[in-house]
Every structure is written in C-alpha cells, then in structure tokens.
C-alpha positions in Angstrom: 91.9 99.1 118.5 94.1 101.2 117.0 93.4 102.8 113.6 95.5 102.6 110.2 96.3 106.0 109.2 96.4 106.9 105.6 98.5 109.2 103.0 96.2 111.4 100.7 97.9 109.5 97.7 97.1 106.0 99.7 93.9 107.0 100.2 93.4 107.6 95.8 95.2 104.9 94.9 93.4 102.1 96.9 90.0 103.8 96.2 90.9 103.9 92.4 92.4 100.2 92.7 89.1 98.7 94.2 86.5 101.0 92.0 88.3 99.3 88.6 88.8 95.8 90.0 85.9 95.0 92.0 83.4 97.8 91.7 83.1 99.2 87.9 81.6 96.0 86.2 78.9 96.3 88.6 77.5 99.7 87.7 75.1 100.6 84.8 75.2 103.1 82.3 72.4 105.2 84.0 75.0 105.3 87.3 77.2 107.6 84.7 77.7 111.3 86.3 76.7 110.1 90.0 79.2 110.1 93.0 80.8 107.2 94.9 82.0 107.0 97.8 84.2 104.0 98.6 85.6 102.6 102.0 89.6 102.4 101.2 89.6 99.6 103.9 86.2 97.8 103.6 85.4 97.5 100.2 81.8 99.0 100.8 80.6 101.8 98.7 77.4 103.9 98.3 76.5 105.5 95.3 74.3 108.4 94.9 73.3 111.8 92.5 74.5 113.9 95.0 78.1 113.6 97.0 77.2 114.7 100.4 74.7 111.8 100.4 77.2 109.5 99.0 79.2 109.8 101.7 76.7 110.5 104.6 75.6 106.8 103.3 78.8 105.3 103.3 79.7 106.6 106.7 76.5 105.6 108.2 77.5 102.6 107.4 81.1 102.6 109.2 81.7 105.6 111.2 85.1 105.7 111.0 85.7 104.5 107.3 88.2 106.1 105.4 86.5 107.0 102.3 87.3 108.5 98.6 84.8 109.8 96.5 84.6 109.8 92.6 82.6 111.0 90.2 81.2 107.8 88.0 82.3 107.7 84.5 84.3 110.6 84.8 88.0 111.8 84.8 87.4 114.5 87.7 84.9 114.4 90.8 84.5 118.5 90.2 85.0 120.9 87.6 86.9 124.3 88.1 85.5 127.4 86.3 86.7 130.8 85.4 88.4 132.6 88.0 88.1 129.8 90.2 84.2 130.3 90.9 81.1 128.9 89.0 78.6 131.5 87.8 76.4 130.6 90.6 76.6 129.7 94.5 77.6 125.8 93.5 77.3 122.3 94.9 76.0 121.0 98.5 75.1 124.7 99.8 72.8 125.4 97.4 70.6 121.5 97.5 70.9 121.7 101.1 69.7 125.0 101.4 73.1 126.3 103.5 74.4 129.9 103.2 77.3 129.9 101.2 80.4 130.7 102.4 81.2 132.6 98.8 79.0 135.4 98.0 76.8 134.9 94.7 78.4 137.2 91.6 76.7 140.8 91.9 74.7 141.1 88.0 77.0 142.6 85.7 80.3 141.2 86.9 82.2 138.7 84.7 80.9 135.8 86.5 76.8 136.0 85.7 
C-alpha cells in the first residue's frame, strides 16, 4: 500500500480545515489550553493536557497517521520567550523527567 505523502503547509491546512469543521463544536470550555492532535487523513484525534501524550495517543491509534497538533483555544501551539529560551528547562523534558538537551540558566544570568 503505498502511502500519501504530505507538504508541511498540507499537513496545517487540512488539520486546521477538519479541527473548525468537524472537531471544534465538540469540545468544552474546560478543553481550552489542552493539545490536539489530529490525523490529517482519518479524522481521529486525541486530546490531552500534555502534547507528547496527545500524540503518543493518536499514534497508538494509527501508527502511521500523519498528525498536526494544536493547542485548544489558542492562536499558537508554543510560545517563544526572550532570547529564544524560557526561564526554565521547558516542556516534555521536564514532565517526563528527560535531561534536557539546553542547559538550565546559571542564577544571575538574564534568563532566571
């Protein structure tokens, strides 16, 4: 079976396409600031607090889904800080208890 490939720009405009027609009326206000990850191709999504479970769920689902992630009720998935680093080691490293690839900002720098 051979496998449709995808353009980055395919891949957001038929994730945004099916999260505002068939996917948007169905979530609640408390689902506001959670991640979902939608199959481009399928339809299926899973929703979740953090992204790397998001999509872990969706892809256990269909291994080879093609999937783009949003960030529920908001403009951007992620959010860019000063300098291009948060003030702390950020995101799935930290929950999942993985070394970071960044070192943490030494005390006294600009950054903590």
């Amino acid at each position: 079976m051979s496998r449709t490939v995808h353009s980055d720009d395919e891949v957001v405009r038929l994730g945004q396409a099916l999260y505002e027609e068939r996917i948007r009326s169905k979530l609640s206000t408390d689902d506001r600031g959670k991640f979902l990850a939608v199959d481009i191709e399928t339809g299926d999504y899973a929703l979740d607090k953090d992204e790397l479970q998001a999509l872990k769920r969706a892809q256990a689902r269909n291994r080879e889904a093609v999937l783009y992630l949003l960030r529920v009720g908001s403009s951007t998935t992620y959010h860019l800080y000063a300098a291009g680093l948060p003030p702390e080691p950020y995101g799935p490293f930290r929950r999942s208890g993985l070394q970071s690839p960044r070192p943490a900002p030494q005390k006294g720098s600009f950054l903590s």
